[in-house]
N, C-alpha and C positions, 0 to 999 in steps of 0.2 A: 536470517540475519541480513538485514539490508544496507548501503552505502549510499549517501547520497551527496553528491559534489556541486557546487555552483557554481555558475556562469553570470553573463550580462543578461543573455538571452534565454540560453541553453542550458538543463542541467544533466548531470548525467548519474545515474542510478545502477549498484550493480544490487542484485540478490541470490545469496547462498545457501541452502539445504544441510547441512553439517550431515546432518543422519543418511543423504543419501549423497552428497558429491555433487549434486544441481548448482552450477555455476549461471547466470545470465547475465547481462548487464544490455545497456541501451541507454541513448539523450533523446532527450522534448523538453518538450516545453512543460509548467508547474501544474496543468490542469491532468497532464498526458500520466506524469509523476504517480499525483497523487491517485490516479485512478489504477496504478500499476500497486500500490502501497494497500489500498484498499481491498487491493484482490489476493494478494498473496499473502496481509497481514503480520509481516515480520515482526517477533515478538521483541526484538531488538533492533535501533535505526542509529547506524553511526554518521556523523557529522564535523567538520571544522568547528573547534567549538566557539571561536569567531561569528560563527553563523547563526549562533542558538535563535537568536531573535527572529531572525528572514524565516527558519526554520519553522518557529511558532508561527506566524503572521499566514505563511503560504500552505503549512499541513497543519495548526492547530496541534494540540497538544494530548490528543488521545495516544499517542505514540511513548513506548519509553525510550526513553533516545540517552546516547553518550558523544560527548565531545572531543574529538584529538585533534591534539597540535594540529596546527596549518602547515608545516614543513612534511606534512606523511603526504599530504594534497598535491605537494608543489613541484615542480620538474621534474625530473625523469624518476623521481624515487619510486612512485606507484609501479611504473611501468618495469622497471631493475629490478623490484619486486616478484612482479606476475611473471617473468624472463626467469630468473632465480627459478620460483619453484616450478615452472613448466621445464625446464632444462633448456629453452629453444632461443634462438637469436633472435626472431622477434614473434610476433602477435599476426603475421599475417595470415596464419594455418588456421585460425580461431575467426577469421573474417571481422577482425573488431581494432583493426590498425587506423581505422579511419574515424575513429570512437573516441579522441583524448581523453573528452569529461569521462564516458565510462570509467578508461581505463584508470585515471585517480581513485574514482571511486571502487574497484574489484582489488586496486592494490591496497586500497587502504582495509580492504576487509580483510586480507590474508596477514597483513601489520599486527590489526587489531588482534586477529588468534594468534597468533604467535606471541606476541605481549599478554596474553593472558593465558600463557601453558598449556595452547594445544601444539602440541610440535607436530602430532603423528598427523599429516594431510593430505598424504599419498594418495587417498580414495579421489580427490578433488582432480580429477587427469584431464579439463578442458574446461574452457569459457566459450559460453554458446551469446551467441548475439541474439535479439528477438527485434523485430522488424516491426513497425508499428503497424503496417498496413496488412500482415497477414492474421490478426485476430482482430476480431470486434472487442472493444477495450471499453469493460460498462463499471461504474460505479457501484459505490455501496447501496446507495437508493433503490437505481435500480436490480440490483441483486437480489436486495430484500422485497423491493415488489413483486418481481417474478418468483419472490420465493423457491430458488433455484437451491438453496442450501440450508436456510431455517423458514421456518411460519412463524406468523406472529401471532397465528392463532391454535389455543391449547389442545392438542391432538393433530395438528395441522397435518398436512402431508406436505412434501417437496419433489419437487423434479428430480435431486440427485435417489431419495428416498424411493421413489420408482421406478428409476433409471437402472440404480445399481443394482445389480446381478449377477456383479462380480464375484470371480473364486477366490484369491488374492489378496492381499493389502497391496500390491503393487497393483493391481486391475483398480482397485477402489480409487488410490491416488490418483491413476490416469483419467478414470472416469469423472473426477470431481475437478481436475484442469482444464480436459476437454467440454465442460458447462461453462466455468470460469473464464474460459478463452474459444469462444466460435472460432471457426474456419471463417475468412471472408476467399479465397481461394478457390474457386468452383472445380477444379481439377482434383485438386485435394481433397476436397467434400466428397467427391463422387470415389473418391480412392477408397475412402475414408466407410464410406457407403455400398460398394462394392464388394469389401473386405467382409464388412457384418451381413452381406444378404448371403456370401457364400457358407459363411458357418453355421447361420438361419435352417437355409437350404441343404447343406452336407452333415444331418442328424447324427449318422454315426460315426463321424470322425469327431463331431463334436464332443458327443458322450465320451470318447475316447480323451480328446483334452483336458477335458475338465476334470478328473479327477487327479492328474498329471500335474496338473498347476496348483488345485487344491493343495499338495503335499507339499510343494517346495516352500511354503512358508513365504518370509520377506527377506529374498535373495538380498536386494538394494539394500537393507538397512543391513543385516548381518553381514556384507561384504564390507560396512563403510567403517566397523566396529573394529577390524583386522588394524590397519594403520593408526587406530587412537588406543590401539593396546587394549581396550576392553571387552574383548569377543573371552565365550568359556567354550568349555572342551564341546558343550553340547550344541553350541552355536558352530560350530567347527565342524561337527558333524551332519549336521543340516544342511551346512553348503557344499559339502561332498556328494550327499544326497540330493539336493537341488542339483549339481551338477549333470549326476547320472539322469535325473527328469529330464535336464534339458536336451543330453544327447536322444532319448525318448522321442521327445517332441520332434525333431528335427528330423 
């Protein structure tokens, strides 16, 4: 689910993961937007519905989009909002105090589910900022040229399609964010690179992991099921079990 708020210059975008808690949000400019829209895909885009037009003209209308009042957008409502269900005085712990447009936009997403009966949103415990200048931020074109996640040709292969050798659906996710979103960071790269030459190079703790991780299923999604009231007994039981994996691992 994504939020997007308007400015003169600046707009500001939040996007949230319902199934696993993924809060983000960030401003730029409409080129910066849309290339953020195009990557993440949000199957739903809320808006001022004042805006429908700007909305059309600057992202086109591949999107299915909903309109709310302008008064969910405007003064501190957003904000007494995200304050509200974080419990906290303000937003500065989140490092997105200096975010206005964002934070219209992440308030008006948590509006939006609550007027549409989701109450349970516990799982949602943080708004994370993203910085434009620590990812290479590429468009649909180019995604689909490098054929990083579909081919356009029938049997194709893909980069995620060879890449992935994940044990997890939570491995799968990260792997398919980390193609989505380069490192521009060389510090990080090299952390990042680091980390996989040592489990490369350390065979038998590897083989140890992985069947470790294999079991625990998808922790993120079955923990985010507890607070929306629809986890079953045997989902219940997996994160007990994922649990005990994890003290394992560690």
């Amino acid at each position: 689910l994504a939020s997007v708020f308007f400015s003169d210059e600046q707009q500001g975008i939040a996007l949230l993961d319902i199934s696993t808690g993924e809060f983000f949000c960030t401003e730029g400019n409409v080129e910066y937007l849309d290339k953020l829209l195009q990557s993440f895909k949000p199957a739903e885009i809320l808006f001022p519905k004042t805006k429908k037009k700007l909305f059309t003209e600057q992202f086109g209308e591949r999107y299915y989009t909903y309109g709310l009042d302008d008064w969910i957008y405007s003064g501190t409502y957003a904000q007494d909002v995200l304050l509200a269900h974080f419990q906290t005085l303000t937003l500065k712990g989140f490092g997105v105090e200096d975010l206005p447009l964002a934070i219209h936009a992440a308030g008006a997403i948590l509006h939006y589910l609550k007027e549409t009966e989701h109450h349970q949103l516990h799982h949602i415990s943080s708004l994370q900022r993203m910085t434009r200048n620590d990812f290479l931020w590429m468009d649909r074109f180019t995604i689909q040229n490098l054929e990083l996640l579909e081919s356009g040709r029938e049997h194709g292969h893909t980069l995620l399609r060879v890449l992935d050798n994940t044990v997890s659906p939570m491995g799968s996710r990260l792997m398919k964010r980390w193609l989505l979103f380069p490192l521009q960071d060389i510090r990080r790269i090299e952390e990042r690179q680091s980390a996989t030459e040592y489990l490369i190079r350390e065979t038998d703790l590897r083989q140890q992991l992985i069947p470790l991780i294999r079991q625990m299923g998808d922790q993120e999604r079955l923990v985010a099921r507890i607070p929306q009231r629809k986890i079953a007994p045997r989902d219940v039981l997996q994160i007990a079990k994922g649990l005990q994996l994890v003290q394992e691992l560690k």
